[in-house]
PALUM-431374 format. One line per field, with one value per residue: x, y, z of N, C-alpha, C in turn. Coordinates in pm, whole numbers, plus 50000, padded with zeros to 5 digits. Example, Ala and Ser with C-alpha at 12.3 -4.5 7.8 and 13.67 -1.06 7.14 Angstrom:
BEGIN
n_c1 <- (51319;51285) .
n_c2 <- (49431;49775) .
n_c3 <- (50780;50708) .
ca_c1 <- (51230;51367) .
ca_c2 <- (49550;49894) .
ca_c3 <- (50780;50714) .
c_c1 <- (51320;51290) .
c_c2 <- (49670;50003) .
c_c3 <- (50780;50787) .
END
This chain:
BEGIN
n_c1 <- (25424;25591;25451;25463;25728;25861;25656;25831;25877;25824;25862;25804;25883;25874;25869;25647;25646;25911;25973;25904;25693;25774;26035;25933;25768;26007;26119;25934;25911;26162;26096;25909;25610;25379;25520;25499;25323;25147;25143;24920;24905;24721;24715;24519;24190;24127;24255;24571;24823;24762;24669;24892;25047;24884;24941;25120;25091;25141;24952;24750;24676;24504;24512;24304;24240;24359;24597;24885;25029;24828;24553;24430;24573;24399;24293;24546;24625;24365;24426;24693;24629;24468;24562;24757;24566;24477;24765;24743;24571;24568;24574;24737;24987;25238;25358;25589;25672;25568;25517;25451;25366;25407;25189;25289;25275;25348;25429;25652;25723;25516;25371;25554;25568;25285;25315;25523;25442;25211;25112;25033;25084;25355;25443;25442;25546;25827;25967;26147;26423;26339;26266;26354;26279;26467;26439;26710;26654;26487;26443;26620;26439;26254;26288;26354;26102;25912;25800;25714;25932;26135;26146;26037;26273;26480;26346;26471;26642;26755;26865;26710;26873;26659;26695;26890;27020;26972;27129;27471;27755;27893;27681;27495;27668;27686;27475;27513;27574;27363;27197;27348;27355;27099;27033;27290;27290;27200;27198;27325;27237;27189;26888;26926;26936;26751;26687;26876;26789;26586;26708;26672;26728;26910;26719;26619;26835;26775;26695;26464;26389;26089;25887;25755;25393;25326;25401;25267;25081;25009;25054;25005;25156;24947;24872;24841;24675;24486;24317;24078;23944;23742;23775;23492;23466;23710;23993;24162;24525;24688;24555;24526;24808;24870;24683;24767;25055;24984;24921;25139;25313;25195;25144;25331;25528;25299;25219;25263;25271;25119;24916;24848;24608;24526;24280;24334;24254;24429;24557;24526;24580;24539;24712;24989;25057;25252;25388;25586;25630;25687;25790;25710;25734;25815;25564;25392;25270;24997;24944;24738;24492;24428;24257;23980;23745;23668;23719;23885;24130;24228;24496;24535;24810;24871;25022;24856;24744;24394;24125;23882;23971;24123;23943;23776;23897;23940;23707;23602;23820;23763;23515;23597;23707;23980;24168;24434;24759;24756;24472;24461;24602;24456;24232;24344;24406) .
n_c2 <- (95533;95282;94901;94709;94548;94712;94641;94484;94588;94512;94583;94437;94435;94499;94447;94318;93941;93940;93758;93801;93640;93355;93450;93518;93292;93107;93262;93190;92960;92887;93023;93108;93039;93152;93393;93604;93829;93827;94094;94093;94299;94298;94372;94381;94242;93957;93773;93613;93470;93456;93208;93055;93092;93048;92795;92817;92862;93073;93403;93570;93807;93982;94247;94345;94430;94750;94953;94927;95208;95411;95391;95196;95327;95404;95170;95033;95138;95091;94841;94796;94936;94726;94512;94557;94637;94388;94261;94403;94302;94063;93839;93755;93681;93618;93764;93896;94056;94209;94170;94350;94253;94398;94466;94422;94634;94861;95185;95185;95445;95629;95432;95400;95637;95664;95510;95614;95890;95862;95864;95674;95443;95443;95434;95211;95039;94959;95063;94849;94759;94790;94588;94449;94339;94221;94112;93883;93809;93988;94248;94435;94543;94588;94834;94967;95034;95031;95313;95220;95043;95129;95307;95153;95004;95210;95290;95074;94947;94696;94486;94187;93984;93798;93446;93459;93192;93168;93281;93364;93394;93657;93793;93835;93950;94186;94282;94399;94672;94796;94785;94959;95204;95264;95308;95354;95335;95085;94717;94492;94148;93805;93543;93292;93268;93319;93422;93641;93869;93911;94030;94191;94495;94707;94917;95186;95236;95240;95460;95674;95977;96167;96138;96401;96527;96559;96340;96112;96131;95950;95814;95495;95285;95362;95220;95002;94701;94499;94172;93893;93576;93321;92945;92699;92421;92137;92111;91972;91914;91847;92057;92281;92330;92360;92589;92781;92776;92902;93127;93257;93278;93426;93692;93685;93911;94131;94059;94095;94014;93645;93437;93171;92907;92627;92383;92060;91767;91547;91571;91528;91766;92101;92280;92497;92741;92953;93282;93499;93743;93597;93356;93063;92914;92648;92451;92397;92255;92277;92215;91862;91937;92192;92147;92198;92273;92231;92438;92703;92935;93221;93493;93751;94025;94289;94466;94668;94523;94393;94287;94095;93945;93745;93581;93503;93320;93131;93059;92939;92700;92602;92470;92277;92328;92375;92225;92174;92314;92512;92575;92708;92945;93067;93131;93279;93537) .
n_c3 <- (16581;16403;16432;16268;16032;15782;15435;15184;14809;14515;14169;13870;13557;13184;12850;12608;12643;12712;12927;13199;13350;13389;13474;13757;13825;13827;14053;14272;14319;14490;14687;15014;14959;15104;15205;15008;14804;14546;14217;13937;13613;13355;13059;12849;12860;12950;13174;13220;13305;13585;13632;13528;13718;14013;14091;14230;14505;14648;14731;14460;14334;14066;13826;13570;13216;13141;13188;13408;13468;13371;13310;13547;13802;14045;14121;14147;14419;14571;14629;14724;14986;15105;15118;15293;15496;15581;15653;15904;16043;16075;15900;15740;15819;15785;15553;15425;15157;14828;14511;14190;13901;13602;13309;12953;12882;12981;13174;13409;13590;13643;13823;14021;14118;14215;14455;14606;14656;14835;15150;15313;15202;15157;15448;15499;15327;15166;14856;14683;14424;14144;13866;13557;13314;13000;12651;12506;12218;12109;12202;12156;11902;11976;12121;11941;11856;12014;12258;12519;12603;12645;12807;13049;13018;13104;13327;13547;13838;13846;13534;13360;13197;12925;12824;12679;12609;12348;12185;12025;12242;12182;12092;12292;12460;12313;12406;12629;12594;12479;12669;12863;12718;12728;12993;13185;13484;13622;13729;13539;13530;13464;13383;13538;13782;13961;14243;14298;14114;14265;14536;14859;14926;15153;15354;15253;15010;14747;14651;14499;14344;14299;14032;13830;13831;13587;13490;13525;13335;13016;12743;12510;12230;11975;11782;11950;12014;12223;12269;12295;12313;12440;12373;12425;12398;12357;12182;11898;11868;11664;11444;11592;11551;11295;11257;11403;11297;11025;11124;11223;11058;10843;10972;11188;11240;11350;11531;11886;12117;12238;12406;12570;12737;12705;12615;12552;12369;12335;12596;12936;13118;13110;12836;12826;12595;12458;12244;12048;11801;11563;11694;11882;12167;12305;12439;12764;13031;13288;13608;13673;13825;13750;13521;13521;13300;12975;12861;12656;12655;12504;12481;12248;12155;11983;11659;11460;11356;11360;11546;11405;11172;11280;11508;11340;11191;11415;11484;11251;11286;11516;11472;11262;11007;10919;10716;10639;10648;10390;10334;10629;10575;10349;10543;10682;10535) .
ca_c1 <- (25533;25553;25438;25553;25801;25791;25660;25923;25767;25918;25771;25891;25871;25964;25826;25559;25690;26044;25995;25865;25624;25917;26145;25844;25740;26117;26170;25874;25924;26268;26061;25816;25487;25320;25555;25487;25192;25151;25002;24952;24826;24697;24691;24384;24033;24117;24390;24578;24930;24741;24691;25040;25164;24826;24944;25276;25049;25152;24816;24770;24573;24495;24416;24339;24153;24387;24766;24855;25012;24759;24408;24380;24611;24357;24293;24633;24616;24314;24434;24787;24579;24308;24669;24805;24497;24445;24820;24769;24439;24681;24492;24874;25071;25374;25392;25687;25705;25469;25571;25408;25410;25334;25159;25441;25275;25352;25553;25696;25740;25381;25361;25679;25525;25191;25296;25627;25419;25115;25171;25015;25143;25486;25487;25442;25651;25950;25954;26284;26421;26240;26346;26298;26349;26521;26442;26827;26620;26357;26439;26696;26381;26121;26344;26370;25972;25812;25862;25729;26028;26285;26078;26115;26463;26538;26317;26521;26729;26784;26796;26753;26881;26640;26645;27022;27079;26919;27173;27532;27775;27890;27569;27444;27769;27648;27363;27540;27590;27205;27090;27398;27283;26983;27003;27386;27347;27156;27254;27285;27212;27109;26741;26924;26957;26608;26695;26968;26687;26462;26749;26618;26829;26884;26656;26671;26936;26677;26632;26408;26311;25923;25838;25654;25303;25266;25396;25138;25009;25115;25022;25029;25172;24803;24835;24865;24532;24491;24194;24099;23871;23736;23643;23421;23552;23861;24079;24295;24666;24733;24468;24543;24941;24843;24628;24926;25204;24976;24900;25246;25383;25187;25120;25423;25539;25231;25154;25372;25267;24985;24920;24690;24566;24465;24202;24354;24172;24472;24644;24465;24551;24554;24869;25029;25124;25287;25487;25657;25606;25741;25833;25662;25778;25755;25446;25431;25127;24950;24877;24604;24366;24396;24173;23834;23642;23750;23752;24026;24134;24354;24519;24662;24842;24889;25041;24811;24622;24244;24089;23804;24035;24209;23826;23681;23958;23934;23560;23672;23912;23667;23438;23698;23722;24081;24211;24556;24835;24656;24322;24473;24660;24363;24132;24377;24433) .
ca_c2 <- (95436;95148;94775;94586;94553;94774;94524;94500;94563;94508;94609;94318;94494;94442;94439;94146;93839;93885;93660;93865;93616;93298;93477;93521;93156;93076;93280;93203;92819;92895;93117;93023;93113;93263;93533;93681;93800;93840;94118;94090;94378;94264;94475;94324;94179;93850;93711;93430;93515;93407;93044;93006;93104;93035;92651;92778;92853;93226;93505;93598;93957;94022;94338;94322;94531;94832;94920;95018;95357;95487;95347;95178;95342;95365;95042;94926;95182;95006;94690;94766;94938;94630;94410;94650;94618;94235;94206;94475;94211;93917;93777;93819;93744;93604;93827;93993;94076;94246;94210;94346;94234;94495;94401;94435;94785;94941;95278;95168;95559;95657;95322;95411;95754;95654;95429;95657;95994;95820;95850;95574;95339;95473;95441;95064;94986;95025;95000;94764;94746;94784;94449;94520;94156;94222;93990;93870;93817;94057;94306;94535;94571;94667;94961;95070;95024;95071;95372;95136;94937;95219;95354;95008;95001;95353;95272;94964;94936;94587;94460;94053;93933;93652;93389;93422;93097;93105;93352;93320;93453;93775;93877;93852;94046;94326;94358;94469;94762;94823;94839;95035;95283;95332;95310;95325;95281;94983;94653;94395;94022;93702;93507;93185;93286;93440;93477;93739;93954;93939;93991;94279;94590;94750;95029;95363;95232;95248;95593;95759;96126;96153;96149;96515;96503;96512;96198;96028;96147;95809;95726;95420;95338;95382;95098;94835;94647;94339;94100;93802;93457;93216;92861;92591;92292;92101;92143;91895;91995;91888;92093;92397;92399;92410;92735;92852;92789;92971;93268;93363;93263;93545;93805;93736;94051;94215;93976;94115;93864;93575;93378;93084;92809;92548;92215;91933;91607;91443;91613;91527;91916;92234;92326;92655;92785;93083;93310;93656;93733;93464;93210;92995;92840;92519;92415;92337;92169;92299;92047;91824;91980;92342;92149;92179;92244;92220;92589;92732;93092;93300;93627;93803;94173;94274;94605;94756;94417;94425;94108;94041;93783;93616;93556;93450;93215;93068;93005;92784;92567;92497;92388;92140;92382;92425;92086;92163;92481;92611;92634;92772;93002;93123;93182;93433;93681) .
ca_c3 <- (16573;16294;16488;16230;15919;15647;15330;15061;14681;14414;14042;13746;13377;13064;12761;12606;12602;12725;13080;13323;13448;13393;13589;13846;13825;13912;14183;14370;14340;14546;14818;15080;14906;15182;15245;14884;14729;14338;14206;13836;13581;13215;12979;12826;12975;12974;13238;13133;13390;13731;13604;13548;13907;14107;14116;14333;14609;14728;14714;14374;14272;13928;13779;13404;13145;13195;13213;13553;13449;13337;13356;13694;13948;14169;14162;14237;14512;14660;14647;14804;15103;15131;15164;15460;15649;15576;15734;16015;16142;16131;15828;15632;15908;15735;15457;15374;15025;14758;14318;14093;13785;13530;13151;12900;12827;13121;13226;13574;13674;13701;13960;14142;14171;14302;14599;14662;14692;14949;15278;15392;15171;15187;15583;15548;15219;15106;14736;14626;14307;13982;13810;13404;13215;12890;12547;12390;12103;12042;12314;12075;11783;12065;12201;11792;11776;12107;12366;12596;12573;12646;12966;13134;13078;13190;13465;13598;13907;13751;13424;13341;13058;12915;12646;12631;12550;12242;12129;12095;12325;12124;12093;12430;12532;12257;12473;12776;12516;12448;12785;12911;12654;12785;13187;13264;13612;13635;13756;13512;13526;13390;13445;13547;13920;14020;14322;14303;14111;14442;14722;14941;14976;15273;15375;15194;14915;14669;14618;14383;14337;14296;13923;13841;13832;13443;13430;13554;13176;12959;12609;12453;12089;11913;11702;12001;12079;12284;12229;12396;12285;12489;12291;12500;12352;12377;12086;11847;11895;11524;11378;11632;11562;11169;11266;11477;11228;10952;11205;11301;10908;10801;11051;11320;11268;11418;11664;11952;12244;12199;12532;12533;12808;12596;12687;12471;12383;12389;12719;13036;13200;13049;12782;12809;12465;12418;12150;12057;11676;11468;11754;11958;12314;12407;12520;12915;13121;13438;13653;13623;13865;13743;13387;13579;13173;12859;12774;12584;12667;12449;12458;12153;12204;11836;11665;11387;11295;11392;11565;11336;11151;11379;11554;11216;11174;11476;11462;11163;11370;11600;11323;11191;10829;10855;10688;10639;10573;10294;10354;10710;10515;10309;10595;10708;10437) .
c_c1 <- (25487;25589;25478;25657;25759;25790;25778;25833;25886;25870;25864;25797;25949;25855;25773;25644;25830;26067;25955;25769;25694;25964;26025;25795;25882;26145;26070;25830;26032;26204;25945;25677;25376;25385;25571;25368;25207;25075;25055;24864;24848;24623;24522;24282;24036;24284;24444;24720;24866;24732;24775;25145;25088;24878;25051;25205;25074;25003;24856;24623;24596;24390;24426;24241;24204;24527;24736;24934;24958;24609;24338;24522;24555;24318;24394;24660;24566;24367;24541;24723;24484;24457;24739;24705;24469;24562;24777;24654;24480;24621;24636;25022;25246;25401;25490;25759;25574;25530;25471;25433;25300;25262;25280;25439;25330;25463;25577;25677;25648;25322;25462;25614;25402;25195;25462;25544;25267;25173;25092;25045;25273;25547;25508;25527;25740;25960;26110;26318;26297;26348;26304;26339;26383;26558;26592;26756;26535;26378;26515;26546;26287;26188;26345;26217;25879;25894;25846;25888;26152;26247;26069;26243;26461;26491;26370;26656;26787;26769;26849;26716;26805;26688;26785;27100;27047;26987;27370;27642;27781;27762;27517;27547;27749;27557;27353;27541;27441;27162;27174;27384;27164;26976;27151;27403;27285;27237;27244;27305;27158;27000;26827;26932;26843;26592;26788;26903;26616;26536;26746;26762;26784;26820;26708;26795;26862;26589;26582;26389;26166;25937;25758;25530;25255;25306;25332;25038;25056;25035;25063;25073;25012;24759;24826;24731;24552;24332;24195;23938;23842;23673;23609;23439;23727;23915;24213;24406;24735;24681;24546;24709;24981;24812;24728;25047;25161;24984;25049;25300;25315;25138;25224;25454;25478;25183;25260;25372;25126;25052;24834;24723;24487;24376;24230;24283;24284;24570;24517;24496;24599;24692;24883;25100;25146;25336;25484;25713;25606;25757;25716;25736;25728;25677;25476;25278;25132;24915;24700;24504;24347;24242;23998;23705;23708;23730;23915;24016;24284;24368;24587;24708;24892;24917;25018;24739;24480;24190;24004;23849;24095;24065;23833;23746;23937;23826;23585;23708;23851;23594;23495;23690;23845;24142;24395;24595;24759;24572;24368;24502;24551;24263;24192;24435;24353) .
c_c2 <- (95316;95021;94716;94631;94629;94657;94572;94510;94582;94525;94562;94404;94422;94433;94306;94086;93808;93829;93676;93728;93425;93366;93498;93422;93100;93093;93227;92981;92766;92965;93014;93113;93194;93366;93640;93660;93860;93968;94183;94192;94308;94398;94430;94242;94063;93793;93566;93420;93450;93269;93055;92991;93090;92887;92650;92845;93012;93273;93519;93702;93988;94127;94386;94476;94671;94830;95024;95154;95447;95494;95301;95174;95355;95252;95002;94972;95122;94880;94687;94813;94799;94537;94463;94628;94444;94199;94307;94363;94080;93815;93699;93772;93718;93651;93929;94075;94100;94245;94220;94330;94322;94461;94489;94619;94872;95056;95268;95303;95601;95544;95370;95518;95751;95625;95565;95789;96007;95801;95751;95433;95335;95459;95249;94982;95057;94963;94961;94818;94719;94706;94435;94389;94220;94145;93992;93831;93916;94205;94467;94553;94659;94823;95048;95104;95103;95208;95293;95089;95032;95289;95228;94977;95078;95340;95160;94980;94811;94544;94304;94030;93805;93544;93386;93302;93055;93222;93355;93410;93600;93894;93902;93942;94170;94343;94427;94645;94848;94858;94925;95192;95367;95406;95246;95300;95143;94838;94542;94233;93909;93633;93359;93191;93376;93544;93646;93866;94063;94021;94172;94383;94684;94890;95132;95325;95259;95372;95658;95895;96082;96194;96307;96471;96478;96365;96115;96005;96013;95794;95611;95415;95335;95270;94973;94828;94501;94249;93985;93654;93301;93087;92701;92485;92260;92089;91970;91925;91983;91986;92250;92457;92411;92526;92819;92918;92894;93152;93307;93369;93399;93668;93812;93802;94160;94193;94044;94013;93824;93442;93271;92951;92738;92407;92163;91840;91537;91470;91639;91665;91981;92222;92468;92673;92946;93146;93461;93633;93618;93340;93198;92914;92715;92513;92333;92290;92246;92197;92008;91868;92101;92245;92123;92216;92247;92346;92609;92880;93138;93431;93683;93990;94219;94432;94611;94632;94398;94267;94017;93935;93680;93533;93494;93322;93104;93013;92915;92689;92525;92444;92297;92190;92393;92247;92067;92321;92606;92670;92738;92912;93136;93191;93316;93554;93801) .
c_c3 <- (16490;16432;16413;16100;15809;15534;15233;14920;14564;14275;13958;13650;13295;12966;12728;12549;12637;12847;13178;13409;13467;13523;13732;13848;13912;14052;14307;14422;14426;14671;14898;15061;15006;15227;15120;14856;14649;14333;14044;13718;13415;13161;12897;12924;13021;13051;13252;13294;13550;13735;13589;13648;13966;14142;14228;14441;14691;14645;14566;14343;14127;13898;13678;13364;13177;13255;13403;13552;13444;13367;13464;13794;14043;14225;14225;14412;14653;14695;14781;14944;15165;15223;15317;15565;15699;15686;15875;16077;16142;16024;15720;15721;15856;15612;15447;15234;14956;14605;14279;13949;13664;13407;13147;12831;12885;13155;13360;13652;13709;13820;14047;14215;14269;14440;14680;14749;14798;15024;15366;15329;15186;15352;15615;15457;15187;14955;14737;14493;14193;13905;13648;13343;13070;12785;12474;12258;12035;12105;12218;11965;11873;12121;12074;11791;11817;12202;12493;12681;12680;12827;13071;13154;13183;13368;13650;13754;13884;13645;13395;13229;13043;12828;12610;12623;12441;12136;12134;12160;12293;12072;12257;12488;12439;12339;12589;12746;12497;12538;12853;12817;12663;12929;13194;13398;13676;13705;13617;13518;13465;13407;13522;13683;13982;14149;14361;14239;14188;14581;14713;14912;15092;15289;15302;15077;14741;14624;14500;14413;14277;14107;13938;13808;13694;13400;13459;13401;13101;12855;12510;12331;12058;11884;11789;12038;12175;12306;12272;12335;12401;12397;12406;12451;12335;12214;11997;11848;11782;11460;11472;11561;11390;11188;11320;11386;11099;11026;11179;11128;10836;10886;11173;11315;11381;11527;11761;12088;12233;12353;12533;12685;12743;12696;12494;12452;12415;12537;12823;13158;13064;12993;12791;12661;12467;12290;12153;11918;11674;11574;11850;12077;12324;12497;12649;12946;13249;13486;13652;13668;13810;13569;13486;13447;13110;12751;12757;12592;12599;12429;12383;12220;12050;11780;11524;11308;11393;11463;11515;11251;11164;11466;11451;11213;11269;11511;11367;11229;11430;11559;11261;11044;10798;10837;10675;10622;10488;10299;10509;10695;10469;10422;10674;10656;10509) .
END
């Protein structure tokens, strides 16, 4: 006989860069952080995603170097058992909720499959909705580019539209078109209400059939790499957003998501900089205690460009060689 609640889990996708960990910042600033715990998979070695949501105070598990389709399901395996026994010894006791948040590589169905077809994870969770974030800007090129892209949809019991205000209405209403294309039965929605994402459904509504066992098989596109730089000094923010504006001016294309936690000289905490190709996001701040050194960690994810010159370059910048556009320009041919 089950003693306590089955956990709720919920698996957030979507392709890099279109919100997934936004719309997971939101919602969990509306919840009561101890009854959720994070658990976040990077596709590359270096995890940038747990600083951005360790500051809202719910558990946070990160497991990088490795999509969770493919490379470490047993990891996530272990983990979700370590969390079952943590609450069964009262260590957990107000936990009611488990998300994972997938990298943007990720085939949801080989995860659904793992935790659906264990019987001891399956006796204590009930997987929820699979919540798939969907870019109004970028989101239609990635479904032409990536398979990725199209296996997150399909995989969606929800799909949230992001970024749709940076598009205008007639387009964002073509996109009801795009994703009903893919995954007609889906639900869809917008990011501005997080909560309505998250809300629970009632036992057993959530039905999957078990994925067959070959799908557990998953290949990536070839050409995607993801590469990662740490630099030990604090950074000029004119000098960096020269190196920035030359980077994406000639290679946004290939860049597909670039992540960075920056140490400023002139910003007393950490900046978050992001982007997705060609654009860049408005830079946000962690708060002041998360700046405990003045390392700078950045993550590019990049499709069929190599990292030896985006490194090289950036060994420059920290050297004070890039003086303006041009020369920025030049150092990255």
């Amino acid at each position: 006989m089950r003693l306590v609640p089955r956990l709720e889990l919920n698996i957030v996708t979507g392709f890099l860069g279109s919100g997934k960990t936004t719309l997971l910042k939101r919602f969990l600033e509306t919840s009561s952080p101890e009854s959720t715990l994070v658990i976040i998979n990077e596709y590359g070695r270096e995890s940038i995603d747990d600083r951005l949501t360790l500051h809202l105070k719910s558990e946070i598990k990160t497991i990088a170097d490795g999509c969770l389709c493919c490379t470490v399901l047993e990891h996530l395996r272990t983990t979700l058992l370590t969390i079952l026994k943590r609450r069964a010894g009262g260590e957990l006791p107000h936990l009611q909720r488990i998300i994972i948040e997938t990298s943007g590589l990720a085939d949801p169905g080989p995860i659904l499959g793992t935790i659906l077809s264990d019987e001891n994870l399956n006796e204590y969770i009930h997987v929820g909705p699979c919540i798939t974030t969907f870019d109004a800007l970028e989101g239609t090129e990635s479904l032409k580019r990536f398979p990725e892209a199209a296996a997150q949809l399909a995989a969606a019991d929800r799909v949230v539209l992001t970024k749709t205000d940076l598009v205008s209405d007639e387009a964002a209403q073509a996109l009801l078109s795009v994703v009903r294309a893919v995954n007609p039965a889906c639900t869809i929605m917008f990011s501005d209400v997080p909560e309505h994402a998250f809300a629970p459904t009632e036992m057993g509504v959530a039905v999957r059939e078990l994925p067959p066992i070959q799908a557990i098989s998953h290949a990536h596109t070839l050409s995607v790499q993801s590469f990662s730089a740490a630099l030990d000094v604090a950074l000029d923010w004119a000098t960096f957003s020269v190196w920035l504006t030359a980077l994406l001016n000639r290679h946004g294309d290939r860049i597909l998501r670039f992540k960075s936690v920056l140490s400023v000289r002139s910003s007393p905490g950490k900046l978050v900089v992001q982007g997705v190709r060609h654009r860049v996001y408005p830079p946000t701040h962690l708060p002041v205690q998360e700046a405990a050194d003045d390392t700078s960690r950045l993550v590019f994810i990049t499709d069929g460009l190599t990292s030896e010159r985006i490194l090289a370059s950036l060994h420059q910048l920290v050297e004070h060689r890039l003086i303006d556009g041009r020369f920025a320009e030049m150092a990255l041919r």
